[in-house]
C-alpha positions as CSV (number, residue, x, y, z in Angstrom):
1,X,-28.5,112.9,-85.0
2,X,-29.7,112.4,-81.4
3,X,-33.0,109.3,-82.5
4,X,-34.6,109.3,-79.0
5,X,-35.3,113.9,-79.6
6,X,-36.1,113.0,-83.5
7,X,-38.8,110.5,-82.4
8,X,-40.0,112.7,-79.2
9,X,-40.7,115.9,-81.3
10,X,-44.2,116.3,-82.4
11,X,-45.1,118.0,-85.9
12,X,-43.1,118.4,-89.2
13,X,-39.7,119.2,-87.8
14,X,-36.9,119.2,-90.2
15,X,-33.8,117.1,-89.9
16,X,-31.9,120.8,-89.2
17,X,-33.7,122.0,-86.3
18,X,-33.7,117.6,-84.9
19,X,-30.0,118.2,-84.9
20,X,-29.4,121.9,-83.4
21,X,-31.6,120.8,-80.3
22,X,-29.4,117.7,-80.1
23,X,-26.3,119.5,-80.3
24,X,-27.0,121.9,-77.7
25,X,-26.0,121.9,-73.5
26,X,-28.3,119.7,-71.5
27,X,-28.8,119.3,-68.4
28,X,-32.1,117.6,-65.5
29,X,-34.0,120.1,-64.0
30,X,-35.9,118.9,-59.9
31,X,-38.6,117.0,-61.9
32,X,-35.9,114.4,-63.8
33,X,-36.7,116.8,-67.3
34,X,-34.3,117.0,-69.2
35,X,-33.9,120.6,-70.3
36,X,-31.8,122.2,-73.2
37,X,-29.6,125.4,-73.2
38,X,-30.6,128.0,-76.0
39,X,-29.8,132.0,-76.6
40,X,-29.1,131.7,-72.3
41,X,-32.3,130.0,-71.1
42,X,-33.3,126.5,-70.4
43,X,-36.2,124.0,-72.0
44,X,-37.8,121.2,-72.3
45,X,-37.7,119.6,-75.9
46,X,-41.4,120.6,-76.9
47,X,-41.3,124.4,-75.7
48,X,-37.5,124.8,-77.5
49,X,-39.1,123.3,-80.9
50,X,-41.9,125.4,-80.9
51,X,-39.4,128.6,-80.1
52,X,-37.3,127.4,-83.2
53,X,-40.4,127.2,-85.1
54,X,-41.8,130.9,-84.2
55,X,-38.2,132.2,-84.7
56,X,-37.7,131.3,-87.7
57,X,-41.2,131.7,-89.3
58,X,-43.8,133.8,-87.4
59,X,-44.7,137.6,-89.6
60,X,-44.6,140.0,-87.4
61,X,-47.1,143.2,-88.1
62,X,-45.8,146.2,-86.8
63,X,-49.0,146.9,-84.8
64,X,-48.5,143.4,-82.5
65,X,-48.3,143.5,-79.0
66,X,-46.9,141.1,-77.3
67,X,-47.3,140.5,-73.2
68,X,-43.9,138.9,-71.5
69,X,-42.8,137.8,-68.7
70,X,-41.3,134.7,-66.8
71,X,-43.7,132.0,-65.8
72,X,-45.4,133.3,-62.3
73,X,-45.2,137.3,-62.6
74,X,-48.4,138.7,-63.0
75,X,-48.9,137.4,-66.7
76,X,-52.6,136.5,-66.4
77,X,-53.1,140.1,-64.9
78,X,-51.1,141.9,-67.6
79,X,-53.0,140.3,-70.2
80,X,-56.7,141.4,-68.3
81,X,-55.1,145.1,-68.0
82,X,-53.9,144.9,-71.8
83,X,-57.2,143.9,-73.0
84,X,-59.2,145.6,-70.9
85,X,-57.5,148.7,-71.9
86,X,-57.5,147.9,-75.7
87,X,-61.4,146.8,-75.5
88,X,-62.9,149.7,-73.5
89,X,-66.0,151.0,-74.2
90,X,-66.5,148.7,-76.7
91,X,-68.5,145.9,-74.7
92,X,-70.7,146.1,-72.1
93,X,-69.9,144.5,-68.8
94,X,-72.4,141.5,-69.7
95,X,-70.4,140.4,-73.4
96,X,-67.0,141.9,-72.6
97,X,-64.3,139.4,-73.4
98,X,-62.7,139.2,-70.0
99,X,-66.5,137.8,-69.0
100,X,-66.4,135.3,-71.6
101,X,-62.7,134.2,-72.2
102,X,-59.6,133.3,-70.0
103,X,-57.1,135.9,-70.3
104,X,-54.7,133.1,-71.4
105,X,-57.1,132.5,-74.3
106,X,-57.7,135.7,-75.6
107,X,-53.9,136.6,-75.8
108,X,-52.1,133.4,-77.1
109,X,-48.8,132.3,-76.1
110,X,-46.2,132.1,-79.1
111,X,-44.1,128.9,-77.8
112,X,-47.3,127.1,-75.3
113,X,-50.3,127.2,-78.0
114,X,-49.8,128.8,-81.1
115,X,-46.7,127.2,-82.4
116,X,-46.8,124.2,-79.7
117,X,-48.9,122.1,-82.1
118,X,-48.1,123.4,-85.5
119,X,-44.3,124.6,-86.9
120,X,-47.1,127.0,-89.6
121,X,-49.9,127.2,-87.4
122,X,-52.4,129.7,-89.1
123,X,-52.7,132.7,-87.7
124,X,-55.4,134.7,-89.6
125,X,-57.9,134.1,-87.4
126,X,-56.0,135.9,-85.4
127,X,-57.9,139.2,-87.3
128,X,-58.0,142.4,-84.8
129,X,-55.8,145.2,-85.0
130,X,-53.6,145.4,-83.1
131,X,-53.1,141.6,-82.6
132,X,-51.9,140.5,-79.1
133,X,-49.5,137.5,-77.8
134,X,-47.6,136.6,-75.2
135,X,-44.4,134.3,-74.0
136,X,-42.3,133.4,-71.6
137,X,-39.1,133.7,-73.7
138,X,-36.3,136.1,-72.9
139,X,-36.0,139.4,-74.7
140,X,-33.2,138.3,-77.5
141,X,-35.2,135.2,-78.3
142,X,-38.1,136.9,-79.1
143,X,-36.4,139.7,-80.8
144,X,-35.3,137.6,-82.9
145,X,-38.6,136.0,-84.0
146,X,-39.9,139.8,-84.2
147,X,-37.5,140.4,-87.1
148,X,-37.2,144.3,-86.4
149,X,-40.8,144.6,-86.7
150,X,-41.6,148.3,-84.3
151,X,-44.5,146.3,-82.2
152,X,-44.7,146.8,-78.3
153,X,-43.1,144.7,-75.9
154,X,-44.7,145.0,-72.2
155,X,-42.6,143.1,-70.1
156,X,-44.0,142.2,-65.9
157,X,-41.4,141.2,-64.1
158,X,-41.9,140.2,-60.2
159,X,-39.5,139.2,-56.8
160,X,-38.2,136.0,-57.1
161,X,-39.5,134.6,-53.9
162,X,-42.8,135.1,-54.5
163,X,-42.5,133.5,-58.4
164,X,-40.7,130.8,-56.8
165,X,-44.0,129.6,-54.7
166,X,-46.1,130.6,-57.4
167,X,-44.7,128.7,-59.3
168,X,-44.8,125.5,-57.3
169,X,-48.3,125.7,-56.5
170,X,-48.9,126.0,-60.1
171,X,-47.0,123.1,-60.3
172,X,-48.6,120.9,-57.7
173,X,-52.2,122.0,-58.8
174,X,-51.4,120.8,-62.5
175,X,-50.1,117.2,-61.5
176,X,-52.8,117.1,-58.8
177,X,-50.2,116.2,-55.9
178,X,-50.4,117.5,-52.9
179,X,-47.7,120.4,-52.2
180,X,-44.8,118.5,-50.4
181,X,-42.3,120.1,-48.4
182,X,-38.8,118.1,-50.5
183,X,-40.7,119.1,-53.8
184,X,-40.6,122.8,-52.4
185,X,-37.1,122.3,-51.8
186,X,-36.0,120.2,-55.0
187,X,-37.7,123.1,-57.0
188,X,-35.7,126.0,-54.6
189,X,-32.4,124.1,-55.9
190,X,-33.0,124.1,-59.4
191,X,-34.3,128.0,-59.5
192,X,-30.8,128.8,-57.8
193,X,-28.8,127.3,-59.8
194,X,-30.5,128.7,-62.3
195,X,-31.3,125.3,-64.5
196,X,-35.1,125.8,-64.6
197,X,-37.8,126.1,-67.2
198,X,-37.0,129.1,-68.5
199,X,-34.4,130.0,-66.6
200,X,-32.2,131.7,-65.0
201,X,-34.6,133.8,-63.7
202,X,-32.0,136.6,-63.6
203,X,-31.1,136.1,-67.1
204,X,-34.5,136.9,-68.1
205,X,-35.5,139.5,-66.0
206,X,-32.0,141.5,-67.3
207,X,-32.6,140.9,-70.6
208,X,-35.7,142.7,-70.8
209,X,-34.1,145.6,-68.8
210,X,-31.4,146.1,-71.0
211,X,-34.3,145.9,-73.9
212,X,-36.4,148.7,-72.4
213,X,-32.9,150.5,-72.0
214,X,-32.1,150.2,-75.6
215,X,-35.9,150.5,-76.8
216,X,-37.7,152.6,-74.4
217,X,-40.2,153.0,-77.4
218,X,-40.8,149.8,-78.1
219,X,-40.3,147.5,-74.8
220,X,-42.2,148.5,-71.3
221,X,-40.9,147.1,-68.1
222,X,-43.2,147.2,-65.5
223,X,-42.6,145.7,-61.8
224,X,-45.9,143.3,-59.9
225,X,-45.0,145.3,-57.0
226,X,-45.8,148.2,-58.4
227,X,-49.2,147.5,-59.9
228,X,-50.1,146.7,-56.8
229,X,-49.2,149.4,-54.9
230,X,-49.5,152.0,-57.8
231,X,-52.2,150.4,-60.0
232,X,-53.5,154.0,-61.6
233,X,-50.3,155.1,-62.3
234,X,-49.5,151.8,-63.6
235,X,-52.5,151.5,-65.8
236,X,-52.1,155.0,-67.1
237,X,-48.2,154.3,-67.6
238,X,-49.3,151.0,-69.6
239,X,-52.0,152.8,-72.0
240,X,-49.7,155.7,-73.0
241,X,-47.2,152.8,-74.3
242,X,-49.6,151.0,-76.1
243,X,-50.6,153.9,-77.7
244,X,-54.1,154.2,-76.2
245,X,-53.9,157.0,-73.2
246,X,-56.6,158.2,-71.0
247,X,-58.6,161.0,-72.0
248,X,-59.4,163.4,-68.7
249,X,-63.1,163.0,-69.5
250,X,-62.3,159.2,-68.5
251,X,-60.6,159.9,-65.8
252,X,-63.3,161.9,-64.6
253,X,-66.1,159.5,-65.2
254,X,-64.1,156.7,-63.7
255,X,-62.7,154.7,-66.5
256,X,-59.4,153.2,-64.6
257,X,-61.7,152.1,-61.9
258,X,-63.8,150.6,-63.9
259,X,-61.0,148.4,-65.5
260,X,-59.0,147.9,-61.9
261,X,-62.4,146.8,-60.6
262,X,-62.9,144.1,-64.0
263,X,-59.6,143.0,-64.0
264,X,-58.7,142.7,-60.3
265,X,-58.0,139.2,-58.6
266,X,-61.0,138.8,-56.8
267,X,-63.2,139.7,-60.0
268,X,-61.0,137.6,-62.3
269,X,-60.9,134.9,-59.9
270,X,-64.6,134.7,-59.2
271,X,-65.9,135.0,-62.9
272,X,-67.8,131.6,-63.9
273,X,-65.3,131.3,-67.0
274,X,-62.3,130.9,-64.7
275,X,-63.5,129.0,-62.1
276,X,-64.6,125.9,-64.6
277,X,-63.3,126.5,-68.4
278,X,-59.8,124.6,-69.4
279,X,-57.2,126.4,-71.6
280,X,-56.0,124.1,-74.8
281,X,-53.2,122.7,-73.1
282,X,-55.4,121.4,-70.6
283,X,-54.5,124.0,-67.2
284,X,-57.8,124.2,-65.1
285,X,-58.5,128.4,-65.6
286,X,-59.1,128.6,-61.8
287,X,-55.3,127.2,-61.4
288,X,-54.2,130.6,-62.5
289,X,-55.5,132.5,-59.9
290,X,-54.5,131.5,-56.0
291,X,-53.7,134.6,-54.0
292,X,-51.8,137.6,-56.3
293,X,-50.0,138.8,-52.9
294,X,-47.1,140.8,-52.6
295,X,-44.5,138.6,-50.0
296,X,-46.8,135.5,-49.5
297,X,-43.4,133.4,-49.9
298,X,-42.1,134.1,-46.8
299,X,-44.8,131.7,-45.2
300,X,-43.6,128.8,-47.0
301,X,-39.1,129.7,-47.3
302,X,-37.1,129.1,-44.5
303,X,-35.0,132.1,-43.4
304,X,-32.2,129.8,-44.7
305,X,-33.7,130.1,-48.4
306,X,-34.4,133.4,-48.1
307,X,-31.6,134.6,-47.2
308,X,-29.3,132.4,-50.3
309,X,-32.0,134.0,-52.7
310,X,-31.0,136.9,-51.4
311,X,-27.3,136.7,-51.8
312,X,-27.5,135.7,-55.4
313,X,-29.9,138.4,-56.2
314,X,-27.8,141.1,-54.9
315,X,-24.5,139.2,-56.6
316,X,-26.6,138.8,-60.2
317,X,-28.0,141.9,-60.2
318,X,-25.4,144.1,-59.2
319,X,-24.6,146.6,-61.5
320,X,-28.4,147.5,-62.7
321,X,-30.9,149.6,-61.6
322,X,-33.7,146.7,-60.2
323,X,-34.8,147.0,-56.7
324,X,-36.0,143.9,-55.0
């Protein structure tokens, strides 16, 4: 049994799930993390023992709904349009939850909060119907922890370039550092490569494809792009899924609006809650929400970058249907 991962891992962890993390491939992501291999994506210690812990004992009710994606996509987005779709015409504008709560608060993450603290963290608080979570996980980790339970998946993915930035702003604005060109580059090498937090980034994205392939009833894939360009027939493509379509008297009296308008960036970004409120982990709420543009990485990559990204994009997903 690996000592140094039995004495780093918070909680109750058992002696079994001490050794399965110390058994598995390993390997340093940019930062000097050390990450571990599991069901095809990376980790850090923490995020992988809180995965074991919702695999194996989160009860899944067949009315969930559960908001994926990788880290970067659109997640905090998704999670406004879910729940402002869900919520309508329940609040008004003044007590509405998206006025009062982050996103990231009112729709949990399984491996980041919920079962980051706790292997059994209680979950009946947790009481409206249908519940809603999130993750970053790929699609045959969290089917796994869904234990064939019929619950919607809605899946956001987004271009790589554009996550790659994101995500190293996100970065730098966490660890308060200044954005540095070599961290820029350091992080570029390690998304390639594909040994990243949560990556490869193609391994996820496919995963869920194939998922919405194999379960077009149960998993939605939806594309950033898109709900930009498209957002009503994204929004209206998003509540037939979940069950809750638009009735034409909304449509008439303006109801998508109405939610585009709550839940776009500028709205989100400006709302007193997520300018100076904290999620649990810590994250600043205003760190979630820098631009939302379509292509803004091409003012930071090199033509060099771009182009590699390109190459393995069109070598890893070759073979599918996904248009970058």
């Amino acid at each position: 049994m690996d000592k140094e991962i039995s004495k780093n891992l918070p909680r109750e962890d058992d002696e079994e799930t001490i050794n399965l993390i110390s058994s598995l491939p390993s390997d340093i992501d940019f930062e000097g993390t050390k990450l571990f291999k599991y069901q095809g994506c990376w980790y850090n210690e923490k995020t992988l023992q809180a995965i074991l812990s919702f695999q194996r004992d989160f009860e899944p009710q067949d009315t969930d709904i559960i908001v994926a994606s990788f880290p970067k996509s659109g997640t905090t987005w998704l999670k406004a349009l879910t729940v402002a779709l869900l919520e309508r015409s329940k609040h008004s504008s003044d007590n509405h939850p998206l006025v009062l709560e982050n996103p990231h608060s009112l729709v949990p993450f399984f491996e980041l909060r919920l079962y980051l603290k706790s292997s059994k963290p209680d979950l009946s608080n947790i009481s409206s119907s249908p519940r809603l979570f999130s993750t970053h996980v790929p699609f045959q980790t969290l089917k796994e922890g869904l234990k064939n339970s019929p619950c919607k998946i809605v899946y956001v993915w987004r271009n790589l370039k554009d996550v790659l930035v994101s995500f190293w702003y996100f970065k730098c604005a966490n660890q308060e550092i200044e954005e540095a060109k070599n961290s820029l580059e350091s992080m570029f090498e390690s998304f390639c490569t594909g040994v990243s937090y949560y990556g490869p980034f193609w391994e996820h994205v496919l995963s869920y494809w194939r998922g919405s392939l194999e379960y077009p009833k149960h998993v939605l894939f939806l594309k950033y792009e898109e709900l930009k360009t498209e957002p009503h027939a994204q929004l209206k493509k998003l509540a037939e899924f979940l069950g809750c379509p638009f009735t034409l008297q909304e449509e008439e009296n303006g109801s998508l609006e109405e939610i585009l308008d709550l839940c776009s960036f500028s709205n989100l970004k400006n709302l007193e809650i997520n300018k100076t409120g904290r999620t649990p982990g810590g994250v600043d709420h205003k760190n979630f929400f820098r631009k939302g543009q379509v292509g803004d990485s091409k003012n930071y990559l090199t033509p060099e970058m771009e182009k590699r990204i390109d190459m393995i994009i069109e070598d890893k997903f070759r073979g599918s249907d996904i248009k970058f």
